[in-house]
BAFI-473282 format. One record per residue (C-alpha): x, y, z. Coordinates in steps of 0.1 Angstrom, whole numbers, padded with zeros to 4 digits, always signed. Layout:
XYZ...
***
This chain:
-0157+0156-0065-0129+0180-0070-0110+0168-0040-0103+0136-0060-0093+0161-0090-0068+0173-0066-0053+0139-0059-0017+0131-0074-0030+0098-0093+0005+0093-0106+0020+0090-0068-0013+0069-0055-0004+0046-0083+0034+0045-0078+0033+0039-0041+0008+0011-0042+0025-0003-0067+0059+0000-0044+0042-0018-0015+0038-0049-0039+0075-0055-0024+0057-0074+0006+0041-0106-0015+0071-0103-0037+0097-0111-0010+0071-0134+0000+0069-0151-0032+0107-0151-0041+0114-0168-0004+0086-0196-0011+0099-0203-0044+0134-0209-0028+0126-0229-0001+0132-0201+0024+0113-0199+0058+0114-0159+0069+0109-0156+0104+0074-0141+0114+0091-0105+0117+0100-0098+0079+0068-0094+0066+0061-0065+0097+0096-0049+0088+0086-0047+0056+0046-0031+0064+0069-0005+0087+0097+0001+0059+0069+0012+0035+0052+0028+0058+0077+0049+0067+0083+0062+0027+0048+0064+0024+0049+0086+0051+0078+0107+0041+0074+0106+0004+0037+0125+0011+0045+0142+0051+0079+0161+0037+0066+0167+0003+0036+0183+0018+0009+0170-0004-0025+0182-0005-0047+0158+0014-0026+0133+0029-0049+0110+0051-0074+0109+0015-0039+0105-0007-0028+0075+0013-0061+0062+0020-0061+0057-0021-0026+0044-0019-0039+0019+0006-0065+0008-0016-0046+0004-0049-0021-0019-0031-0051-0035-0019-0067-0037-0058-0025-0049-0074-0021-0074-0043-0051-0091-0056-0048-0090-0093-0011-0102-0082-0025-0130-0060-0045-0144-0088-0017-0139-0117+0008-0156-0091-0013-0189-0082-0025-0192-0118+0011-0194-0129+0031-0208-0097+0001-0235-0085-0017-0236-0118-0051-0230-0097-0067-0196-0087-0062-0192-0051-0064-0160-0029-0095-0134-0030-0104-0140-0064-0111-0177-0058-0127-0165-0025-0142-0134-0035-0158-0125+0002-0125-0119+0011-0120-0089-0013-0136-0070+0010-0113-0076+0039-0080-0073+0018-0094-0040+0008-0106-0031+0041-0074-0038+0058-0051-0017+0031-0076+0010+0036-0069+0013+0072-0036+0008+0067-0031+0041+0044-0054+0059+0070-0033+0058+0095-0002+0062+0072-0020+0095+0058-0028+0102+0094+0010+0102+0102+0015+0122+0073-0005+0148+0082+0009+0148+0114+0043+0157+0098+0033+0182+0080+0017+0197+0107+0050+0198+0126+0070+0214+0100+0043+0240+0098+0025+0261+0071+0039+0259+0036+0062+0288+0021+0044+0309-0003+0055+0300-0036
***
């Protein structure tokens, strides 16, 4: 229980909350009548990736797979409180995993892996710059 002591809530918070860029763009492009092409939403998954990556690889966090693993998960928990908010107010009906609550599992299961292997990429940063100056 102390490893999640450890764990800089504040960050696992901020960067899930940064990946909500993905359904926004979405959003924002529906609204306007825009068709992206299949690719933006994949740029986008890489593009956060990649901060998630550096933000916790270069800062040298403690625990980086379990740190993004979390960060995976609270995008997972604000995409589908944001799903919900979003069809209440845009379609005036609940759609998305809270009208199909099976599929909360899967959303969650897929941002899990997803900050897995971002945590794994972070470790494997760190691990290349080497052991931490003593402070």
């Amino acid at each position: 229980m102390s490893v999640l002591r450890e764990l800089r809530w504040p960050l696992i918070f901020g960067l899930g909350a940064l990946a909500l860029v993905r359904p926004a763009v979405s959003v924002v492009e529906t609204q306007l009548g825009v068709d992206d092409p299949p690719a933006v939403p994949l740029i986008l998954t890489v593009l956060i990736t990649a901060v998630w990556v550096a933000v916790v690889g270069l800062r040298r966090i403690a625990q980086p797979v379990l740190t993004l693993l979390f960060v995976g998960l609270t995008y997972g928990v604000l995409a589908i409180i944001l799903s919900g908010v979003l069809s209440l107010t845009l379609e005036g009906e609940l759609r998305g995993p809270l009208a199909n609550p099976i599929a909360i599992g899967s959303v969650l299961m897929i941002n899990a892996v997803w900050g897995l292997v971002a945590g794994l990429l972070a470790w494997l940063v760190q691990r290349r710059r080497g052991p931490r100056p003593p402070r």
